[in-house]
C-alpha positions in Angstrom: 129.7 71.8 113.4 132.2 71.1 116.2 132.2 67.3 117.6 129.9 66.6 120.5 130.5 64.0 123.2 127.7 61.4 123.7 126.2 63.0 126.7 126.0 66.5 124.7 124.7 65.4 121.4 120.6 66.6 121.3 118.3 63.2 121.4 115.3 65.3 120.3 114.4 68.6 118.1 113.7 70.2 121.1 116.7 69.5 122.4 119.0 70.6 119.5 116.6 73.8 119.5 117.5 74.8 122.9 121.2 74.4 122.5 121.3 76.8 119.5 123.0 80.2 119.4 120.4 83.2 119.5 121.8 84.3 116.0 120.7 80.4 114.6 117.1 80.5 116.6 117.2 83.9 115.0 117.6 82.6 111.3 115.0 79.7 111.7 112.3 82.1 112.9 113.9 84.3 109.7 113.3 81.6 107.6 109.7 80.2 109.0 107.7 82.9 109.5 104.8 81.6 110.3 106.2 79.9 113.9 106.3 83.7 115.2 102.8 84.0 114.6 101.4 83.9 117.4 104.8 83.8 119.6 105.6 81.0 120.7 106.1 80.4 124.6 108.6 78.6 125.0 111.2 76.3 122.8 109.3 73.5 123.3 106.0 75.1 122.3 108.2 76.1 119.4 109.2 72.5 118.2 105.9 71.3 118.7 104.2 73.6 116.1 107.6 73.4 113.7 106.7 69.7 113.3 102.9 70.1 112.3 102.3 69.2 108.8 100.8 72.8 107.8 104.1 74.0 109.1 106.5 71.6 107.8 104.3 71.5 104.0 105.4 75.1 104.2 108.8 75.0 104.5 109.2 72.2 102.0 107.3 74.0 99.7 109.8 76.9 100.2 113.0 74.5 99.4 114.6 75.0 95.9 115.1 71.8 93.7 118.7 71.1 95.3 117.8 70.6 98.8 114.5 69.4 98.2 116.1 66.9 96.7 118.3 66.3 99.5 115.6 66.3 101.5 113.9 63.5 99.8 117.2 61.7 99.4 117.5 61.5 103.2 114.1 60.4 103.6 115.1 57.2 101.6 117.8 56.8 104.0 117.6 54.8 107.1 117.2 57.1 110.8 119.7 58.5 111.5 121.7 59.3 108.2 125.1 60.4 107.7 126.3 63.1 105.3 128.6 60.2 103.7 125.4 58.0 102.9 123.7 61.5 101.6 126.4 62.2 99.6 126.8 58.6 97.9 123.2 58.4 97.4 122.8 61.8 95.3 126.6 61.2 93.5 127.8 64.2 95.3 130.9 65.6 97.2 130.7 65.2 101.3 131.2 69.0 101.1 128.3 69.5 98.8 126.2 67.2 100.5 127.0 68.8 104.3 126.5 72.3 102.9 122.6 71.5 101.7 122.2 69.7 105.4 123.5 72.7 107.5 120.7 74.2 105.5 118.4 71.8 106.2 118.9 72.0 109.9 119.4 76.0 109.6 115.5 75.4 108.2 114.5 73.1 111.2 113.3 70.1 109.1 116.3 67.7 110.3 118.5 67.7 113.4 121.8 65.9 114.7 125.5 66.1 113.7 126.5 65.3 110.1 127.3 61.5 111.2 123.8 61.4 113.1 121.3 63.3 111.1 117.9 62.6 111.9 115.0 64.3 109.5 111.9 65.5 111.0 109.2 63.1 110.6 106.6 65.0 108.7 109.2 65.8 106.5 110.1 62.3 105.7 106.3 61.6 105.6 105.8 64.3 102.9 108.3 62.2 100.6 106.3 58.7 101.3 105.5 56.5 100.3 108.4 56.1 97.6 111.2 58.7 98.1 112.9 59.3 94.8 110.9 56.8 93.3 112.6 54.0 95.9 110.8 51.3 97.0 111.4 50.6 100.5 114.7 48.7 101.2 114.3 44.5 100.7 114.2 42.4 103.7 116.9 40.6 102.0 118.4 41.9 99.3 119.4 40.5 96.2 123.4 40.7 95.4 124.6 42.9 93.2 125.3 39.8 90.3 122.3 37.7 90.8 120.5 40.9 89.7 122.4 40.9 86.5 122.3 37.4 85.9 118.4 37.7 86.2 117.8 40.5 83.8 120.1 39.1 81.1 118.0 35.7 81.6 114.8 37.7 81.3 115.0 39.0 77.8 114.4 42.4 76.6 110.4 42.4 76.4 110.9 42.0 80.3 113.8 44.5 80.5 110.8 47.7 79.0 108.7 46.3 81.9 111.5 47.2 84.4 112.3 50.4 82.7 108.4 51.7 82.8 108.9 51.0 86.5 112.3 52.3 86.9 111.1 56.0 89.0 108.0 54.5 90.1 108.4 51.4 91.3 104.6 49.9 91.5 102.6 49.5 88.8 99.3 47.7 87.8 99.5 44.7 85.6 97.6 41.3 84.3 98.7 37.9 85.8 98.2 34.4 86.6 97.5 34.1 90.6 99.5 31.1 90.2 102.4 29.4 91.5 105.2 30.3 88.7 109.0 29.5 88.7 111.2 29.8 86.2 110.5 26.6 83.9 107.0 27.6 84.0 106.5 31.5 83.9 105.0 32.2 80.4 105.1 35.9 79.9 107.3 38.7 80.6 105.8 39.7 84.3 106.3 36.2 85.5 109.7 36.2 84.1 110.4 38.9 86.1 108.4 37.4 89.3 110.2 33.5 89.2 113.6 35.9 89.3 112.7 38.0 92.1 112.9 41.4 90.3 109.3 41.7 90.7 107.1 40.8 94.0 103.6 40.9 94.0 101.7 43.6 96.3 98.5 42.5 95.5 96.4 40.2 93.3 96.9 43.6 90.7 99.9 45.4 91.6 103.5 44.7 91.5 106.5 46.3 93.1 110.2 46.7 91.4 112.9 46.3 94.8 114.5 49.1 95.9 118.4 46.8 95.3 116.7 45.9 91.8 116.0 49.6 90.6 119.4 51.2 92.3 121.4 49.0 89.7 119.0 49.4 86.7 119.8 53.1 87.7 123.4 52.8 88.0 123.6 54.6 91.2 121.1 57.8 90.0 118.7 59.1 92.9 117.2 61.2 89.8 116.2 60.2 86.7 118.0 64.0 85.1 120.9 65.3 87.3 120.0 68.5 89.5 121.5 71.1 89.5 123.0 72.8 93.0 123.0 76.1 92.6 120.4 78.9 90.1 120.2 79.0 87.3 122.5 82.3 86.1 120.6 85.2 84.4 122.2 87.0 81.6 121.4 89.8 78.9 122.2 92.8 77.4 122.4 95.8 79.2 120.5 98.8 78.5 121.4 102.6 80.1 120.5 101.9 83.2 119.3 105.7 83.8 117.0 105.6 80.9 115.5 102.3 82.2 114.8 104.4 85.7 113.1 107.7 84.0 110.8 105.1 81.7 109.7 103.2 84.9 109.0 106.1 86.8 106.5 106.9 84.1 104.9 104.0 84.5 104.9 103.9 87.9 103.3 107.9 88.4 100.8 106.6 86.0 99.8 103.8 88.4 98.9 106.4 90.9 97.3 108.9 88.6 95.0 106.0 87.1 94.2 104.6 91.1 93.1 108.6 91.1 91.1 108.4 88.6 89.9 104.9 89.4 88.7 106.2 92.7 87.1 108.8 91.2 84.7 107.2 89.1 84.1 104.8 92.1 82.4 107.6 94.2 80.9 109.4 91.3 79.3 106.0 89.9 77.9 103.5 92.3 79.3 99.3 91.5 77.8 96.9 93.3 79.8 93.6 94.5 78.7 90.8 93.3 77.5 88.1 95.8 80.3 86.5 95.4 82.7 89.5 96.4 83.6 90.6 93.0 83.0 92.8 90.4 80.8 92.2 87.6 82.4 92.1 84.2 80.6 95.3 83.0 81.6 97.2 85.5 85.0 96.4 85.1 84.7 97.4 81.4 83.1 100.4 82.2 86.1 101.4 84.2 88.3 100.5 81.8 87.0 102.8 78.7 87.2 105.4 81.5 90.9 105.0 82.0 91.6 104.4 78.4 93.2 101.2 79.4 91.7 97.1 78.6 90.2 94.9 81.3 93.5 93.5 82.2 94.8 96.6 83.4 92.2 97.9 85.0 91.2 94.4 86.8 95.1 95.3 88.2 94.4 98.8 89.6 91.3 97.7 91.0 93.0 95.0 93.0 95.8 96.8 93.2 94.1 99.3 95.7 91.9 97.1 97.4 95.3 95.1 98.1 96.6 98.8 99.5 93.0 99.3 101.3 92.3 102.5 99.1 88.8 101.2 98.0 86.6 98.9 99.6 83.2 97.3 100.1 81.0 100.1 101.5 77.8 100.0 103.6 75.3 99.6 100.7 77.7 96.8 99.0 79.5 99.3 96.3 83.0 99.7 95.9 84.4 102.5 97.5 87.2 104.9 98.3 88.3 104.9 102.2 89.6 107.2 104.6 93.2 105.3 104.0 92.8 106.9 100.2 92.4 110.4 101.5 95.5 109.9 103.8 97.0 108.5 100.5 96.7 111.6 98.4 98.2 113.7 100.3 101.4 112.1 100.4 103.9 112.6 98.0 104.1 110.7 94.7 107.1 108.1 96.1 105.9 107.8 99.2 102.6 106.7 97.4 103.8 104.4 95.3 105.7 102.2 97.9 102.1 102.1 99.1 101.0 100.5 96.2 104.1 98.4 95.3 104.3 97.0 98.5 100.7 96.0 99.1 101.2 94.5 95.3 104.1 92.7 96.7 102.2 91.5 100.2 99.1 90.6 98.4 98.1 86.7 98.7 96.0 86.6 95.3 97.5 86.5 92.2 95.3 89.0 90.3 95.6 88.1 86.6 94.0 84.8 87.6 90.5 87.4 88.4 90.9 88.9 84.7 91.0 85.4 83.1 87.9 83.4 82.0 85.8 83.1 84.3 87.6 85.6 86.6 85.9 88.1 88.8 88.1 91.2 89.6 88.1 91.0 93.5 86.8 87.2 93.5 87.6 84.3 95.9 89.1 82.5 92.7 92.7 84.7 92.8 93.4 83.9 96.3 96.5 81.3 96.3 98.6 80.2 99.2 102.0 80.7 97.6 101.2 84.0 96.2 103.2 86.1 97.8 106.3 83.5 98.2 106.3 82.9 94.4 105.7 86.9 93.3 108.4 87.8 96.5 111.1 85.0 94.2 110.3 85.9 91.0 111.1 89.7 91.8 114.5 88.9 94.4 115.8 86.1 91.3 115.3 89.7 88.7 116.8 92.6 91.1 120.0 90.0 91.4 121.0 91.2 88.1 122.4 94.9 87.7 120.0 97.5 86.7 119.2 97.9 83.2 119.7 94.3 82.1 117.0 92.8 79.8 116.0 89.5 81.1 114.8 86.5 78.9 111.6 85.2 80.3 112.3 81.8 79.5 115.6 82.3 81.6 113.8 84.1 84.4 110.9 80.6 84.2 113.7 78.6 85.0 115.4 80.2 87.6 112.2 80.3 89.3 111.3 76.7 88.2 114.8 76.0 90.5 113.9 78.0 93.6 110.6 76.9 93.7 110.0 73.7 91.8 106.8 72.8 94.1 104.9 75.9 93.4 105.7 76.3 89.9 103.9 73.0 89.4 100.4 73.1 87.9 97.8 74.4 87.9 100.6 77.3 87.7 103.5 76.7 86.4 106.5 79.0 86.0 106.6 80.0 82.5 102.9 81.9 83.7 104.2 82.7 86.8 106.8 84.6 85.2 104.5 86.3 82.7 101.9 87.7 85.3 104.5 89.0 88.0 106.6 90.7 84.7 103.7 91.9 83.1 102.3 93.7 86.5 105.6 95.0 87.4 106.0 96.2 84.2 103.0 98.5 85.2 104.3 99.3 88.1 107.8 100.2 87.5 109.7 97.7 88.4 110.8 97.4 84.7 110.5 99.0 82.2 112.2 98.5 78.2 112.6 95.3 78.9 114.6 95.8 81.9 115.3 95.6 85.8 114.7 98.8 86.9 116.4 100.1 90.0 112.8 100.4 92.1 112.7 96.5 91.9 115.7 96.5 94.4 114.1 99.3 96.1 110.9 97.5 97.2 112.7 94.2 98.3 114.2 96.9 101.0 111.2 97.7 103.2 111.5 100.5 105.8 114.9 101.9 103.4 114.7 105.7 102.0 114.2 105.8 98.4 117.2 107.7 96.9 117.2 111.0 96.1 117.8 110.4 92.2 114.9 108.1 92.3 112.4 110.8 93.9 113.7 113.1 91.7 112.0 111.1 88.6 108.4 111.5 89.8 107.1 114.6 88.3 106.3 117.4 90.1 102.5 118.4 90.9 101.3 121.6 89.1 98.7 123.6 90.4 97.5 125.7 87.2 95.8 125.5 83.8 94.9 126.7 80.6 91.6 126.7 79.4 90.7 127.0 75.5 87.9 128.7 73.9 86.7 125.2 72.4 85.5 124.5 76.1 88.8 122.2 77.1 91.5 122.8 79.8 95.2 121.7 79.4 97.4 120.8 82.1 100.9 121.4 81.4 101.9 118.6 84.1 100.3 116.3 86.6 97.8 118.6 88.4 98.3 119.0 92.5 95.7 116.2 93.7 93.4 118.5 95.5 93.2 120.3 92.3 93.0 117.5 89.7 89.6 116.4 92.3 88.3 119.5 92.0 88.8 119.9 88.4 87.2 116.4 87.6 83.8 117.6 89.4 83.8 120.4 87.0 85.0 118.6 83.5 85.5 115.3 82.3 89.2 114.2 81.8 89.6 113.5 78.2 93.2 112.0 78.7 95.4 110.0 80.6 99.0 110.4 81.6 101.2 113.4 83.9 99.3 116.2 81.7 95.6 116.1 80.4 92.9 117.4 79.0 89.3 118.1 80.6 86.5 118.9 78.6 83.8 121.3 80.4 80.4 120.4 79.7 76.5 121.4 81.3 76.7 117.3 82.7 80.1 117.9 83.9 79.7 121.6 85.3 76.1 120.5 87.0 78.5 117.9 89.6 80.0 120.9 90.9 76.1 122.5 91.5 75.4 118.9 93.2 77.9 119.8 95.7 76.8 123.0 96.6 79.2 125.5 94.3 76.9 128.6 93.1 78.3 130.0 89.7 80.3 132.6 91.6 82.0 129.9 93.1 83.0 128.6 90.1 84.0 131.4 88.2 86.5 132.4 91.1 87.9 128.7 91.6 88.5 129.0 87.6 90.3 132.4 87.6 92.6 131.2 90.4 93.8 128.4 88.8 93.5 129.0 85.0 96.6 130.7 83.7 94.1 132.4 80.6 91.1 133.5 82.9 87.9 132.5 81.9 86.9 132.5 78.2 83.3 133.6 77.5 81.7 130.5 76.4 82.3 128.4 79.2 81.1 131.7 81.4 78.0 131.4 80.0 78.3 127.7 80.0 78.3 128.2 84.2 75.6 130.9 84.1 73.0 128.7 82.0 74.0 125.6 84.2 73.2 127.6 87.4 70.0 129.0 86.1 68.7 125.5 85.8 69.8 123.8 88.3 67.8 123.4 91.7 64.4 122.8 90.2 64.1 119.0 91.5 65.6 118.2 95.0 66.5 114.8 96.5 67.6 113.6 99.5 67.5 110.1 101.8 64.5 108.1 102.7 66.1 105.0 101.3 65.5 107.9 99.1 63.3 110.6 98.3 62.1 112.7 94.8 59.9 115.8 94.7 58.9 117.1 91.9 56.9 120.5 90.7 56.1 118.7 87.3 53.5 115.8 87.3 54.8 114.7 83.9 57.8 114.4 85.3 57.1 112.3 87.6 55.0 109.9 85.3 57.8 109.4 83.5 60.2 109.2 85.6 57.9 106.5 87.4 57.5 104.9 83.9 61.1 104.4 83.2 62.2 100.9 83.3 65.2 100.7 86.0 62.6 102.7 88.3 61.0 99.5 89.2 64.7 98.1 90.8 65.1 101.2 92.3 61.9 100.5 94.2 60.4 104.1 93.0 56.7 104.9 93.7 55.1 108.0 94.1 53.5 108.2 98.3 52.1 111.8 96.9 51.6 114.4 94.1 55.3 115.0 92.7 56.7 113.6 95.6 58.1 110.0 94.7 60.5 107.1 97.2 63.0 104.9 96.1 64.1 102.0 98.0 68.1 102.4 97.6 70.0 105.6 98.3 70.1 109.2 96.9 73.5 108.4 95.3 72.0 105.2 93.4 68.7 107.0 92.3 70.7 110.5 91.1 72.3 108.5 87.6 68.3 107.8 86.8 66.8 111.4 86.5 70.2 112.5 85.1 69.5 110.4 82.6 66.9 111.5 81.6 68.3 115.1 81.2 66.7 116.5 84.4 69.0 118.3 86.7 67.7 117.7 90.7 69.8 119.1 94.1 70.8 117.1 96.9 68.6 118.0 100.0 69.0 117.0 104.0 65.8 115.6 105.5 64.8 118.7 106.9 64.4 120.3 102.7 67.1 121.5 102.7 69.7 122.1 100.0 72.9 120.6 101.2 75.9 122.6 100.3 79.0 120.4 100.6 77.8 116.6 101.6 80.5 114.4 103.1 82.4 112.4 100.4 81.4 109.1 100.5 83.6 107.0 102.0 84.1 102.8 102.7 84.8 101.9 106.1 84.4 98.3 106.0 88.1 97.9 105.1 90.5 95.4 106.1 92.0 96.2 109.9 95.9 96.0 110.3 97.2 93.6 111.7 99.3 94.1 114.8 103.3 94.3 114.4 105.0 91.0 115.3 108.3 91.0 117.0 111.2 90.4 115.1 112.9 86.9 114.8 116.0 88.2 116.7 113.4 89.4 119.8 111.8 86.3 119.7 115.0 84.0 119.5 116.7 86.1 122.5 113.2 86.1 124.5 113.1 82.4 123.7 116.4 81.3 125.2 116.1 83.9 128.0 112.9 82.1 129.3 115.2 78.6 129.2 117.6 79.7 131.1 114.9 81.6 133.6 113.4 77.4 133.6 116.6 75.9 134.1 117.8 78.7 136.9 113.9 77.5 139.2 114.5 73.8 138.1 117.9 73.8 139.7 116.4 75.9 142.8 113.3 73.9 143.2 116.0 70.7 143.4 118.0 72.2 145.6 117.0 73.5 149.3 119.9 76.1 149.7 118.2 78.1 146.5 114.9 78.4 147.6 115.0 82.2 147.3 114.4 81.9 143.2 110.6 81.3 142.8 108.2 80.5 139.8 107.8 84.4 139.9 111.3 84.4 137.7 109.4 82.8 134.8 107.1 85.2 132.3 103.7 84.1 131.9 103.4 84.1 128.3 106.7 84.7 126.2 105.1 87.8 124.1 104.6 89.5 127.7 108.3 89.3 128.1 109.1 90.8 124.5 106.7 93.4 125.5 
């Protein structure tokens, strides 16, 4: 920083905010976020809600070991500081020591030249109320020998008492409330109180000096030294182009499993729990659909909640939305940015709702840091060159460095590190081991993916075979308007790009339920089967047709009628119908109190096979696809930090310009029309 006079130096933070650049208001906002939301007014406005303690715990909680260790050494240091003191106090270089204060004030949470440096007060109040372990400095302090001459006189059995309080300096202890000197005190603590290198607090508590611990110390501010810069990541290297084609697998079969996830979400009805999540059962259930274990399909689940694919709907089930459709019919790398980045953006961390106790969408994944911790983990990885196999334990520490406040417990780094690798392991951001190339790729936003990354994804196939043993075989990942078309008619029998679907009556009677006749079909078969249509599963479709229609249902809540009393005994005596609120209002003609799409898994169950009708009786032919619309809204676009910063200091000088006009009657042509109402109207 260049020298200031005495009449220029800033005497508050708002002062020393106004007189910054637009480039260094620019890298503040850059580096607090959450001041631009909403937009602040004005520069004071803005150093008014820099200094609030949600704002300031923030932005400590951002600071990697070094400087938060600078920080709290300069909140053991008198106000103002100097870069010298800073620097003696942590056993440091000036240079080292001025570096980690320009980013400090770069940060907001100090102000003032290096020789004047005055730290925000909630920032020194975060550190209180013993910085570094410190008690606050002695009223008089005790030289520098009579310290040594004390300890020496105390004896060792006094000398562990100091060392237990050497980086905490008060501590609860048993003694005489008695006058003691030195001829009288009888045990170590009153040793240590006749010499002074104790004082009492309290009746209980007993606090070492701040003169008496800096010796004992010899000089450390920390009881292990810290390091200044990261830790540095190294491994072997792996063919970086083989790491890329393995995570693209991966990260198409993300995307092909959130297809079949959503799938089964509008074909099967699951209920939210009260508490917002997803029972454990159903979670299950999903996963021996998608082949995969809990763990992984807890992480699609909230996965695509996180991208606002699925969603609560109106009867409290978890379904696809109108974002999914939009979804599917972009292509597969524009899709998975989708994903990634609402993975990346998320504030849960959601292998906490697949643990014990865990409920997959449940209020017990949502943490604070989430997004700053996953956002660290993944920036300290992409730093090394593609196709380098990272040691966990290295990657724990690193992250331990950058963010040693949030890698505290209840999380701490080494299962930080295991979740965020584990999860971008599934989603392509490594893959053997490795740092893909997509991990740098996502830490871009708004940046084209490159061409030889694209090119990775598979391409979408639109044709079939189909076996006499009743099974199709796609040669590659299936076209998704296809593959949806295909699952109404079979059951998929394998994951991955290609797969198998088994045709069955169960599986052939979905495409009945949504209006298809048999000639239907047969023609949607023969366009997209590259072997026609064997003769089994032709007469497969033929018997399936024949009996379908005989039982009808449509909304009343629900409705049932039925041409077969006996039917409708049983189906009355079945024991879910009871939670279904079924009862009969007349001969074969039965109500249920939740909707058609809730009562239709009940009388398939039973090996009936009824037809979705309107109210008015009749057969519907392609109802709506069920859809959530109780999603999330998006939230509207905040300036950037460089519009804000510019917009800021433009609005000073518009204030200084009227002040100097209101003062002086030869200017009183510029008005208080000059000024913007609110500073976001201005950016506007």
């Amino acid at each position: 920083m260049r020298a200031l006079s005495e009449q220029q130096r800033p005497r508050t933070l708002t002062e020393a905010l106004r007189a910054m650049p637009a480039d260094e208001l620019a890298q503040l906002l850059g580096l607090r976020p959450d001041l631009l939301d909403p937009v602040p007014e004005d520069v004071a406005e803005l150093a008014a809600r820099s200094t609030t303690s949600a704002s300031i715990s923030r932005a400590v909680d951002e600071l990697n070991m070094w400087l938060r260790t600078v920080a709290e050494a300069l909140s053991a240091l008198p106000d103002p500081a100097s870069a010298g003191d800073l620097a003696t106090m942590l056993g440091v270089g000036r240079p080292i020591a001025a570096a980690a204060v320009e980013q400090l004030r770069q940060r907001g949470l100090l102000w003032g030249e290096d020789d004047q440096l005055h730290l925000v007060r909630p920032v020194r109040e975060a550190f209180e109320p013993y910085p570094g372990g410190l008690a606050p400095p002695s009223a008089r302090p005790m030289p520098v020998d009579q310290i040594d001459a004390a300890v020496d006189a105390c004896g060792t059995e006094a000398r562990s008492v100091l060392e237990r309080l050497l980086w905490s300096p008060t501590g609860a202890v048993r003694y005489a409330e008695r006058p003691v000197s030195i001829a009288s005190a009888r045990s170590p603590i009153e040793r240590l109180l006749s010499h002074q290198l104790l004082r009492p607090l309290d009746s209980e508590t007993v606090i070492l000096p701040r003169e008496v611990s800096w010796r004992l110390r010899a000089g450390r501010f920390t009881a292990e030294p810290v390091a200044t810069e990261p830790p540095v990541l190294n491994g072997q290297l792996r063919d970086a182009d083989l790491v890329d084609r393995a995570a693209a697998g991966a990260a198409f079969a993300v995307l092909h499993d959130i297809e079949l996830l959503a799938h089964q979400l509008e074909t099967i009805p699951h209920r939210l729990l009260r508490s917002g999540g997803l029972a454990t059962r159903d979670v299950s259930a999903l996963a021996r659909h998608l082949g995969a274990d809990s763990d992984h399909a807890s992480f699609l689940i909230e996965c695509a909640a996180a991208a606002q694919l699925v969603a609560p709907g109106s009867t409290g089930s978890l379904l696809p939305t109108p974002e999914y459709d939009q979804w599917l019919g972009r292509d597969a790398a524009s899709r998975w940015r989708v994903v990634a980045e609402a993975w990346l953006a998320a504030d849960r961390f959601f292998a906490r709702s697949s643990e014990a106790g865990g409920h997959t969408l449940g209020q017990e994944a949502y943490a604070r840091g989430a997004v700053s911790l996953r956002t660290t983990v993944l920036r300290i990885a992409e730093a090394v060159e593609p196709g380098t196999v990272l040691d966990l334990g290295q990657l724990a520490d690193a992250a331990d460095w950058h963010r040693p406040r949030l890698t505290h417990a209840p999380l701490n780094a080494e299962q930080l590190v295991r979740w965020t690798w584990r999860e971008g392991s599934w989603l392509g951001l490594a893959a053997l081991g490795a740092v893909s190339s997509f991990a740098k790729l996502l830490l871009q936003p708004g940046q084209r993916m490159p061409d030889e990354l694209q090119d990775l994804f598979p391409t979408p196939v639109k044709h079939f075979v189909i076996q006499t043993d009743l099974t199709a075989v796609a040669p590659g990942p299936l076209e998704h308007t296809v593959a949806a078309e295909l699952r109404m008619l079979a059951d998929q029998e394998s994951r991955g790009g290609a797969g198998v679907y088994r045709f069955t009556a169960t599986s052939l009677r979905g495409a009945f339920d949504q209006g298809w006749s048999a000639a239907d079909v047969r023609r949607w078969l023969e366009r997209h089967s590259t072997t026609g249509v064997p003769q089994p599963l032709a007469y497969l479709v033929d018997d399936v047709a024949r009996r379908h229609d005989s039982i009808r249902v449509g909304p009343a809540g629900s409705y049932v009628r039925l041409s077969d009393q006996a039917q409708a005994a049983a189906l009355l005596a079945h024991p879910a119908a009871a939670a279904l609120g079924l009862r009969a209002v007349a001969p074969g003609v039965l109500v249920a109190s939740v909707d058609e799409h809730e009562l239709l898994p009940l009388l398939q169950e039973l090996g009936l096979a009824p037809a979705l009708e309107n109210g008015a009786g009749e057969v519907i032919g392609t109802p709506p696809t069920r859809r959530a619309t109780g999603h999330v809204a998006k939230q509207q676009a905040i300036p950037s930090a460089a519009e804000v910063a510019d917009a800021l200091l433009a609005h000073e000088r518009r204030q200084q310009v009227y002040a100097e006009s209101a003062a002086s009657p030869t200017k009183q042509a510029v008005g208080r029309s000059s000024v913007p109402r609110t500073l976001a109207r201005s950016i506007e």
